[in-house]
LUMKOL-491012 format. One record per residue (C-alpha): residue number from 1; residue in three letters; x, y, z. Coordinates in Angstrom, 3 decimals. Layout:
N
+-----+--------+----------+----------+----------+
: num : residu :        X :        Y :        Z :
+-----+--------+----------+----------+----------+
: NUM :    ALA :        X :        Y :        Z :
...
+-----+--------+----------+----------+----------+
END
This chain:
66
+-----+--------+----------+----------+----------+
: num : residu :        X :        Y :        Z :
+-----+--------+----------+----------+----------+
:   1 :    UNK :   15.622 :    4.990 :   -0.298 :
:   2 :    UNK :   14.762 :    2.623 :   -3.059 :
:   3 :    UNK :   12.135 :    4.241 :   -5.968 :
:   4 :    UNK :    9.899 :    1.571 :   -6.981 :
:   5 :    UNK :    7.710 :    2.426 :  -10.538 :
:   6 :    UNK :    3.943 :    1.931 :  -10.159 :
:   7 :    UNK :    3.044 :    2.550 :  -13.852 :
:   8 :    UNK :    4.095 :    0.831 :  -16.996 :
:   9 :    UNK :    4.896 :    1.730 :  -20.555 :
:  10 :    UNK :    4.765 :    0.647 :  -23.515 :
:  11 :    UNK :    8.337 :   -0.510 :  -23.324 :
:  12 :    UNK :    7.376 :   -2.382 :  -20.094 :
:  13 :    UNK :    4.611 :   -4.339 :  -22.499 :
:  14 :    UNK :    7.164 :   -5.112 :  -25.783 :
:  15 :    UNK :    9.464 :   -6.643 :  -22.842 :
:  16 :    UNK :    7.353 :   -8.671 :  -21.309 :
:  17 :    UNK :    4.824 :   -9.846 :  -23.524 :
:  18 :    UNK :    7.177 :   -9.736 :  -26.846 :
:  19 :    UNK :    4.739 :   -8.069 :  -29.116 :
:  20 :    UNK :    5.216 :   -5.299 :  -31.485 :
:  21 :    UNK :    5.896 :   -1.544 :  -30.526 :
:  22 :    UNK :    2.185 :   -1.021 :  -32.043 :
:  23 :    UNK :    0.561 :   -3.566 :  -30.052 :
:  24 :    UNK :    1.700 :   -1.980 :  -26.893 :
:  25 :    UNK :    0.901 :    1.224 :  -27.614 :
:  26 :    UNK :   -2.509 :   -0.328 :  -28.423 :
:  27 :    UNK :   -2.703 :   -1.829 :  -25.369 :
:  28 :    UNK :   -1.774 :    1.262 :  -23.159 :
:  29 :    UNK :   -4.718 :    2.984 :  -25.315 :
:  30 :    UNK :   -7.284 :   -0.224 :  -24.344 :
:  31 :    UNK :   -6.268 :    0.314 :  -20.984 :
:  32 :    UNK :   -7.193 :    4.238 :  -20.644 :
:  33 :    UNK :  -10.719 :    3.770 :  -22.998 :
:  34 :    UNK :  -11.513 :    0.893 :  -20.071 :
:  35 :    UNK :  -10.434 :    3.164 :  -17.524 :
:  36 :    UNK :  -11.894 :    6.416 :  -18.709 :
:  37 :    UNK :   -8.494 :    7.909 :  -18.841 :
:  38 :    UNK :   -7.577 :   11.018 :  -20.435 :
:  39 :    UNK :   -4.146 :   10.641 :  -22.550 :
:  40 :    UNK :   -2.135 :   12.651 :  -19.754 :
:  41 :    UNK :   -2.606 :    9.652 :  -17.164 :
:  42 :    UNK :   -0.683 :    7.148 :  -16.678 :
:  43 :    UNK :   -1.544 :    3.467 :  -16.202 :
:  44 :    UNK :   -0.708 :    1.645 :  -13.845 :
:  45 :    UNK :    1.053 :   -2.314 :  -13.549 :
:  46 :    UNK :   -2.407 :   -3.099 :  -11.681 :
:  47 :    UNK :   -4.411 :   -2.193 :  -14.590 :
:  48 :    UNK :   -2.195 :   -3.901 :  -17.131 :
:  49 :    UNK :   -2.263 :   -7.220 :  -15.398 :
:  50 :    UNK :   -6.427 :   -6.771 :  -14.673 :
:  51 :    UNK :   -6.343 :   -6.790 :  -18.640 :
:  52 :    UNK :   -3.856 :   -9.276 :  -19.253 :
:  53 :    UNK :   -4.345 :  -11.733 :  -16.639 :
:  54 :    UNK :   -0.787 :  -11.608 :  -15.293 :
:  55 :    UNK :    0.103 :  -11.823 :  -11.673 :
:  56 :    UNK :    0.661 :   -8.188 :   -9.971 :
:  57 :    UNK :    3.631 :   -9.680 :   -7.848 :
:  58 :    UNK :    5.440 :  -11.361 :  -10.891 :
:  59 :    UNK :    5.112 :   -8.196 :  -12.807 :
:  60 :    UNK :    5.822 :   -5.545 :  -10.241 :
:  61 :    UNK :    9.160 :   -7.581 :   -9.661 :
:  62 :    UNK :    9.991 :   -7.843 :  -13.266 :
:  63 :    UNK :    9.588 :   -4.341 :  -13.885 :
:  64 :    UNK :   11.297 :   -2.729 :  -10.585 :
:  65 :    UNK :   14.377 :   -5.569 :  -11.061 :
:  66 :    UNK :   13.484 :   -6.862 :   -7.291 :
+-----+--------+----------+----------+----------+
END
C-alpha cells in the first residue's frame, strides 16, 4: 500500500515556489485566516493551489514523487 500526503508544509511551499522559509510560513498562515483554521489544522495541497493558482494534479504529483 502506497501512502500518498494530502497536506502540505511549509517545506512543500520553499520547494516549489522558491521563496523564503518566512514567506511560506506566511503563506500556510494566509491559508488558515482564509479558511478559518485554528493553528492545529493542517492545510491541505487543494487549498494551497486555490490560493496560488497552481494545478492540483501537477502539485499532488510533485509532492507525493508520482
Amino acid at each position: 500500500m502506497i501512502l500518498r500526503r494530502l497536506c502540505i508544509n511549509p517545506k512543500d511551499i520553499e520547494w516549489i515556489t522558491g521563496k523564503s522559509p518566512r514567506c511560506a510560513r506566511e503563506i500556510i498562515r494566509d491559508i488558515k485566516l482564509l479558511h478559518q483554521k485554528e493553528k492545529h489544522q493542517l492545510v491541505t495541497i487543494k487549498e494551497f493551489c486555490d490560493y496560488i493558482g497552481l494545478p492540483y494534479d501537477d502539485v499532488f504529483k510533485m509532492i507525493n514523487k508520482i
